[in-house]
C-alpha positions in Angstrom: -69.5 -8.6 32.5 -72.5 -6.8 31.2 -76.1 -8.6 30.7 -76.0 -8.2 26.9 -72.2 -10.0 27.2 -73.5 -13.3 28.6 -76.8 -13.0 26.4 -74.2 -13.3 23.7 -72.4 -16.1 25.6 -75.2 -18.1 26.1 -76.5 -17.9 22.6 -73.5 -18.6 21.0 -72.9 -22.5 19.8 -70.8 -24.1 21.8 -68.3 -25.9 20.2 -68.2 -29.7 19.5 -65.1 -31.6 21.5 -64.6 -35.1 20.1 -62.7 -37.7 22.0 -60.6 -40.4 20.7 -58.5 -42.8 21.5 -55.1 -43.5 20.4 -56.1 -46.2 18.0 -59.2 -44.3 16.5 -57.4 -41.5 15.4 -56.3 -43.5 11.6 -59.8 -43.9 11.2 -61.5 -41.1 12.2 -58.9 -39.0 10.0 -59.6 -41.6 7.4 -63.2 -40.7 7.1 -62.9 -37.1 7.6 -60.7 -37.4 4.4 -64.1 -39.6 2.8 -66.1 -37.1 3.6 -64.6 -34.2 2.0 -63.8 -36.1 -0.9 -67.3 -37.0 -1.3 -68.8 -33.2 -1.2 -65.9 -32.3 -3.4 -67.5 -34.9 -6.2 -70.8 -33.9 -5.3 -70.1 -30.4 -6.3 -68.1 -31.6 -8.9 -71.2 -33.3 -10.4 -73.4 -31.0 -10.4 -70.6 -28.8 -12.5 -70.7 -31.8 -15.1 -74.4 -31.2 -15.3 -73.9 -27.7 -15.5 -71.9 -28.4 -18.5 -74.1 -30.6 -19.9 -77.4 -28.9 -20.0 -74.8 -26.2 -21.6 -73.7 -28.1 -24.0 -77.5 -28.9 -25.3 -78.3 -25.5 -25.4 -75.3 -25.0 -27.4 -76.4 -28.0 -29.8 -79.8 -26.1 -30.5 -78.7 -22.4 -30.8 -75.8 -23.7 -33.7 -79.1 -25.7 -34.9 -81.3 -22.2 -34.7 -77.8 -20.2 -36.4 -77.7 -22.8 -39.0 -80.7 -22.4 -40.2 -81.8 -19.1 -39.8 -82.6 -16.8 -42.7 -81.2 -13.4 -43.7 -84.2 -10.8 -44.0 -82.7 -8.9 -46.7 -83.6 -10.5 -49.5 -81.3 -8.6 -51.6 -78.0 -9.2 -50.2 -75.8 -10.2 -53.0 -74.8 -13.7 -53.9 -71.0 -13.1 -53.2 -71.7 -11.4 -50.0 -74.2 -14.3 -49.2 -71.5 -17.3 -50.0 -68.7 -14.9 -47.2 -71.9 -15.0 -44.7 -72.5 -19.2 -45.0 -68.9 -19.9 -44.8 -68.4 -17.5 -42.0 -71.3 -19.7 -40.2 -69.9 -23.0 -41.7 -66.7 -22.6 -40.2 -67.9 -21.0 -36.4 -70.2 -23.5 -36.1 -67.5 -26.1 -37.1 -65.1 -24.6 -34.4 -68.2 -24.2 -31.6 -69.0 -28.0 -32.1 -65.5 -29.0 -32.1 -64.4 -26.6 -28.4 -67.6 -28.1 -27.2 -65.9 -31.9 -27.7 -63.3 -30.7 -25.6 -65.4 -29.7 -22.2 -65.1 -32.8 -20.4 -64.3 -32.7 -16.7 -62.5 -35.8 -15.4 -62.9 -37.9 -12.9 -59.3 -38.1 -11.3 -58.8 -34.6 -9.3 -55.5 -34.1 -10.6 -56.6 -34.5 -14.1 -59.4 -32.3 -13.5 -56.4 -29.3 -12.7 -54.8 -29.7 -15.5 -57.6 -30.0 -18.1 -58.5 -26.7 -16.7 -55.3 -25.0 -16.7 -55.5 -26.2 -20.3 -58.7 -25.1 -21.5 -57.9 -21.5 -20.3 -55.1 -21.6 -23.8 -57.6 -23.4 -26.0 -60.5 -21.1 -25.6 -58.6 -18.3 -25.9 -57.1 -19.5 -29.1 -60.6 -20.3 -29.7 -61.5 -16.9 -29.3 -59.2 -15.9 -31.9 -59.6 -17.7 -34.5 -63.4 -17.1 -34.3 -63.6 -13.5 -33.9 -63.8 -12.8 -37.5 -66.4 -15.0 -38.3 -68.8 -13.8 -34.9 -68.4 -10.5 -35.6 -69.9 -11.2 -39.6 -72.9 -13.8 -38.1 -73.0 -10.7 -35.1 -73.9 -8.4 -37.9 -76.6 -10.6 -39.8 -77.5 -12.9 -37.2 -77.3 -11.0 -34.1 -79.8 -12.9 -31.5 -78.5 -16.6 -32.7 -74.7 -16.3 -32.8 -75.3 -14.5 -28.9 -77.0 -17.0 -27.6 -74.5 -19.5 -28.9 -71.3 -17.2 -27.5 -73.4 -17.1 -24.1 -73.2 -20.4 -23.6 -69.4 -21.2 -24.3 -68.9 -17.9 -21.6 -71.2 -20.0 -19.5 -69.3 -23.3 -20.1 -65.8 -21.5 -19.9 -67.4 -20.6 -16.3 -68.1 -23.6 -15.4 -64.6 -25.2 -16.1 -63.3 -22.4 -13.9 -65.6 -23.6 -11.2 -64.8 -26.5 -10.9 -61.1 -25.6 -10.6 -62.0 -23.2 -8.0 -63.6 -26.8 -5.8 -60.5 -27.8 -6.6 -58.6 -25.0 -5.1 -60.7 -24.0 -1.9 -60.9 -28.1 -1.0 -57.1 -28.0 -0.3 -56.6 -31.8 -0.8 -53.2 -31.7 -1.3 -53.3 -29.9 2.0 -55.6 -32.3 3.9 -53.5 -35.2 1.7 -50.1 -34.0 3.5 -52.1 -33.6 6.7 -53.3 -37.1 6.5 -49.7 -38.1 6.0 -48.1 -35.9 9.1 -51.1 -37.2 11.2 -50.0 -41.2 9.9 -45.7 -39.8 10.8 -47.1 -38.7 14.1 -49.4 -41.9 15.1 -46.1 -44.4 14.1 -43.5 -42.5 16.1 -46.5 -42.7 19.4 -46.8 -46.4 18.4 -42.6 -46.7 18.2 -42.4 -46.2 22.0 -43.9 -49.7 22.6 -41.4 -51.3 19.3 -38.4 -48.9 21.1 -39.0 -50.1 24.4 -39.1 -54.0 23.4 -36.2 -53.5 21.2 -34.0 -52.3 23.9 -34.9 -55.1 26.1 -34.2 -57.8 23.7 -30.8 -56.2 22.0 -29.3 -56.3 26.2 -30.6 -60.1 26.8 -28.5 -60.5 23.4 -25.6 -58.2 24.8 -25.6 -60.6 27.9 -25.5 -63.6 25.6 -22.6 -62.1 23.5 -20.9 -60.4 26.4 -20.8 -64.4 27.4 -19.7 -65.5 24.6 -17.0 -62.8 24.2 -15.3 -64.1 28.1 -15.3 -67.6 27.2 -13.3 -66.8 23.6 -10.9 -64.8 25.7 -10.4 -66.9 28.1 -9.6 -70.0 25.8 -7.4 -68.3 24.3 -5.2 -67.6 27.2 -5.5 -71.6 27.9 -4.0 -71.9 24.3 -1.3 -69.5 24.9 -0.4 -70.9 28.3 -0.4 -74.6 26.6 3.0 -76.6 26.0 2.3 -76.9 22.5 1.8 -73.1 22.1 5.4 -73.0 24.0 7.0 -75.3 21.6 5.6 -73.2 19.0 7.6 -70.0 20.5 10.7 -71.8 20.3 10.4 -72.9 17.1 9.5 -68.8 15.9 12.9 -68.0 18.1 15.1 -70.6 16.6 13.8 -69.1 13.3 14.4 -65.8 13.5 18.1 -67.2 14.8 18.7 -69.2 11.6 17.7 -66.2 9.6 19.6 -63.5 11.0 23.0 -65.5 10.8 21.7 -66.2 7.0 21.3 -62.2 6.8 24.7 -61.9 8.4 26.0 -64.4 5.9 25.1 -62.3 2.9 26.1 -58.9 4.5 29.9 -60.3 4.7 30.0 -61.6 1.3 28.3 -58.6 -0.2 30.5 -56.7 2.1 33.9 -58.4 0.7 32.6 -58.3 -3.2 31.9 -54.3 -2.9 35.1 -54.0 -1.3 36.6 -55.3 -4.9 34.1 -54.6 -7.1 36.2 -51.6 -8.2 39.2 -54.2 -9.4 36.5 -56.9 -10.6 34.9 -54.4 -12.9 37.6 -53.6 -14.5 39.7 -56.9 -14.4 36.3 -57.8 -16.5 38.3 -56.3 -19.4 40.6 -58.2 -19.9 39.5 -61.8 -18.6 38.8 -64.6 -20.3 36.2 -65.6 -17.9 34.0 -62.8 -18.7 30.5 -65.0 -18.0 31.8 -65.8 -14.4 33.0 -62.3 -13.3 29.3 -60.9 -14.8 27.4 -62.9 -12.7 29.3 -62.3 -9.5 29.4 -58.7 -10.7 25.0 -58.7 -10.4 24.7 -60.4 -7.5 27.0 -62.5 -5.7 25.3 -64.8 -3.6 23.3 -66.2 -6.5 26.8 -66.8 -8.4 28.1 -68.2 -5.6 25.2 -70.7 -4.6 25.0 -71.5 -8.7 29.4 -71.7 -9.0 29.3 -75.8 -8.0 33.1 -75.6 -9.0 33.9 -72.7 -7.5 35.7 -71.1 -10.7 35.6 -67.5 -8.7 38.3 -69.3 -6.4 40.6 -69.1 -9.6 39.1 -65.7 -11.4 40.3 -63.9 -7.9 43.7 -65.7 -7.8 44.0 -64.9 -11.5 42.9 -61.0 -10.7 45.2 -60.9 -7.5 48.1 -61.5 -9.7 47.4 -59.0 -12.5 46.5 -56.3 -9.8 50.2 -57.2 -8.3 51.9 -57.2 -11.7 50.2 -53.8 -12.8 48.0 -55.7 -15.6 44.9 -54.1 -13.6 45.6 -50.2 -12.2 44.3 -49.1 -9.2 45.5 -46.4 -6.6 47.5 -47.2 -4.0 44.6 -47.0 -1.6 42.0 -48.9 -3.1 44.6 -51.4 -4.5 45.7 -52.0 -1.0 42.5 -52.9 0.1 41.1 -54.9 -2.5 44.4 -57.0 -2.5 43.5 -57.6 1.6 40.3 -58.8 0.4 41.5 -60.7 -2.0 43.3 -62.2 0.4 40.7 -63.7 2.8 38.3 -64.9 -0.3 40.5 -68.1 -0.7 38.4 -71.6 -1.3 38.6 -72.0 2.5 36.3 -69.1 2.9 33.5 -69.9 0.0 33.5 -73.3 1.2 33.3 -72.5 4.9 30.7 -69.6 4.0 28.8 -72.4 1.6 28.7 -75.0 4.6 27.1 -72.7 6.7 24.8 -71.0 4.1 23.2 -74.6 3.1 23.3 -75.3 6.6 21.3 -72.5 7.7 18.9 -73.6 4.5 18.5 -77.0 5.7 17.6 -76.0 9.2 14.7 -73.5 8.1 13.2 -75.6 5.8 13.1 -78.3 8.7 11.4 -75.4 10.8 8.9 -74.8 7.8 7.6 -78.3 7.7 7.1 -78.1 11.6 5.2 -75.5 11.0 3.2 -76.5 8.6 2.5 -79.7 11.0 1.3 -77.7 13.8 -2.4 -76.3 14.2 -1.6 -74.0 17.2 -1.4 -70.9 15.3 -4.4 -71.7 13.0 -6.4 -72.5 16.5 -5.5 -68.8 17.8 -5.9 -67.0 14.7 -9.5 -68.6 14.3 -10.2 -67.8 18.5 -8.7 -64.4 17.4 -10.9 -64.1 14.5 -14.0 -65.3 16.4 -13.2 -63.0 19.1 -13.1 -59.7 16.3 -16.7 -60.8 15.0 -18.0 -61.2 18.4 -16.4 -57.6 20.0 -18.4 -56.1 17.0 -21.3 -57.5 17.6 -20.7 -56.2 21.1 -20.2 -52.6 19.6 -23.1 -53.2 17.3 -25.7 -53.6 20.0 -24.3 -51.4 22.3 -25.0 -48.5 19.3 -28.4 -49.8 19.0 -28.7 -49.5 22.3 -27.6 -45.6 22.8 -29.6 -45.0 19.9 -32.9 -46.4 21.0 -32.6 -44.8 24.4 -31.5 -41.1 22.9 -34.7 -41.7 20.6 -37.0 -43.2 23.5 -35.8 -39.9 25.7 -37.0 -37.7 22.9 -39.8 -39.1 22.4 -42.7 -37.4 24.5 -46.1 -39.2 23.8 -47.9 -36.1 25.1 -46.1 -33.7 23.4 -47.0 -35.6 20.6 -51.0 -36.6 21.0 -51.0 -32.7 21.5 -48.9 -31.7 18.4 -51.8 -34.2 16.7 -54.7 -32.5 18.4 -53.5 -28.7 16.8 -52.7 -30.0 13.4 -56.6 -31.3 12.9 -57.5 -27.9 14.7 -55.8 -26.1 11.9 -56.6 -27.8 9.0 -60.0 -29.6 9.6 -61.2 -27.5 12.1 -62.6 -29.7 14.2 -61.7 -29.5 18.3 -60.6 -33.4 18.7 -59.2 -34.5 22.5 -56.7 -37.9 22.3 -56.6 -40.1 25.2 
């Protein structure tokens, strides 16, 4: 290293290293924030009193333009009455842009007043240039001065969106914001921590909770009532496949004959008894108290055997078999054991109605479902606040902070 190297090294400034702790960083972002804000109004307001001394010099050269005097005194009357409305109407539109120039107070306001301006002082511009360039010719000095102070004004406007610009607050805004995202998820460790350990002394509880349901219910299912209540479901589903066997043989034997019923139909009598056995037989029979199909088959058998009713050999040999075996014997026999079978269920329904062992399990069954999911639950809360504790690396973090102030405030800060 030469001498002239650490002459510079020594001279230079060495730069300022702040250190803060955790908690100080809101604040000391906070008033970093306050501080730029408050040069930003400073220079702000000393734009608004740009504009205002402006804006008095404006008031006294239109005073000056109004009243000043052509010095040719023979400039005709016609030509004269074009010059004062010419200066009538310029001054009208000066005093009138001039209204306008008011920088507001709230910074996004302040944007778009001057975006806006730029369009009304160039429309200004053009609806004036006729009229300057007439006071230009006869009133050259005053109608200057007054066009060099709204190109002064239109400056200032300009500046003070240039403040605007170069501050960066929507910059240092969002900055303030990542800084606030970064300080909660440091801070979360502590809430992440605490929340695991309270959601497993819960888990215990309900894990508890969940054993005792479980095994109450196996008490239940071991009990004598809960035994009883198995026989009664067996003896049920006894009684109800003999009534299904029941119906299968006398839908069985009426499909057999159905062929010779339909179209003994024709030429019965008893037209309303062979229809309704015709749609569905068990119903007719359970309705037929007098068991008038007894006498509609005899009736049929005989017109099948006498040829009244044709039917191919086949067919007529087997519904005449059938026939045979659907004597009163058989719908009284099938009847006895059909209301039977009734009587005997509906006995088995009022005993169940009368006993609270399945209500019992289904509501141990239902408590155990809402407790397993709370199981579930926690365990996902769990999982997810460890996979999100793992991730979360505090000094990753405080040094992910410490850069973002270094590129955007520029200031060297050190969190401990």
């Amino acid at each position: 290293m030469g001498i002239f190297d650490f002459l510079k090294k020594f001279s230079k400034k060495e730069e300022e290293i702040i250190e803060l702790e955790l908690d100080e960083i809101s604040g000391w972002i906070n008033s970093q924030f306050e501080k730029n804000i408050e040069k930003i109004e400073i220079k702000l307001n000393n734009v608004r009193e740009k504009i205002k001394v402006e804006k008095k010099k404006v008031k006294g050269n239109l005073e000056e333009l109004k009243n000043a005097k052509l010095r040719n005194k023979n400039v005709p009357e016609r030509i004269i009455q074009i010059i004062n409305g010419n200066r009538d109407t310029y001054i009208q539109k000066v005093g009138l842009l001039m209204d306008e120039v008011r920088i507001p107070k709230e910074f996004k306001d302040i944007i778009k007043f001057c975006d806006g301006f730029e369009d009304v002082i160039n429309n200004f511009s053009k609806s004036t240039l006729k009229a300057y360039q007439v006071l230009q010719e006869f009133f050259g000095d005053k109608s200057f001065g007054v066009a060099e102070n709204i190109r002064d004004t239109d400056k200032f406007v300009k500046e003070a969106k240039s403040i605007l610009k170069n501050a960066e607050i929507d910059e240092l805004e969002r900055l303030k914001q990542k800084v606030m995202g970064i300080l909660e998820k440091i801070n979360s460790k502590k809430d992440l921590e605490e929340n695991i350990s309270s959601t497993k002394k819960d888990l215990k509880e309900v894990n508890k909770k969940f054993v005792d349901k479980k095994e109450k219910l196996e008490q239940v299912k071991k009990s004598d009532e809960y035994g009883l209540f198995n026989d009664l479901v067996s003896k049920k589903e006894s009684l109800e496949n003999e009534k299904k066997e029941l119906e299968m043989m006398l839908w069985h034997s009426f499909s057999v004959i159905e062929a010779g019923l339909k179209k003994y139909e024709r030429v019965t009598l008893e037209k309303g008894v062979v229809k309704k056995y015709l749609a569905n037989s068990l119903m007719a029979l359970l309705k037929d108290t007098e068991l008038k199909i007894v006498d509609v088959l005899n009736k049929m058998e005989n017109s099948i055997s006498n040829g009244d009713v044709e039917l191919k050999d086949k067919k007529k040999e087997k519904i005449l078999h059938e026939l045979g075996k659907l004597n009163v014997d058989y719908f009284k026999e099938f009847l006895e054991k059909y209301n039977k079978i009734e009587w005997e269920l509906d006995q088995l329904k009022v005993k169940f109605e009368e006993s609270t062992i399945m209500v019992d399990i289904e509501k141990l069954k239902e408590e155990i479902d809402i407790i397993e999911n709370k199981i579930n639950s926690k365990k996902c809360e769990i999982n997810e606040w460890s996979k999100e504790l793992e991730e979360l690396n505090v000094g990753v973090l405080k040094k992910k902070l410490e850069k973002e102030v270094k590129d955007k405030i520029g200031k060297t800060i050190v969190i401990s």
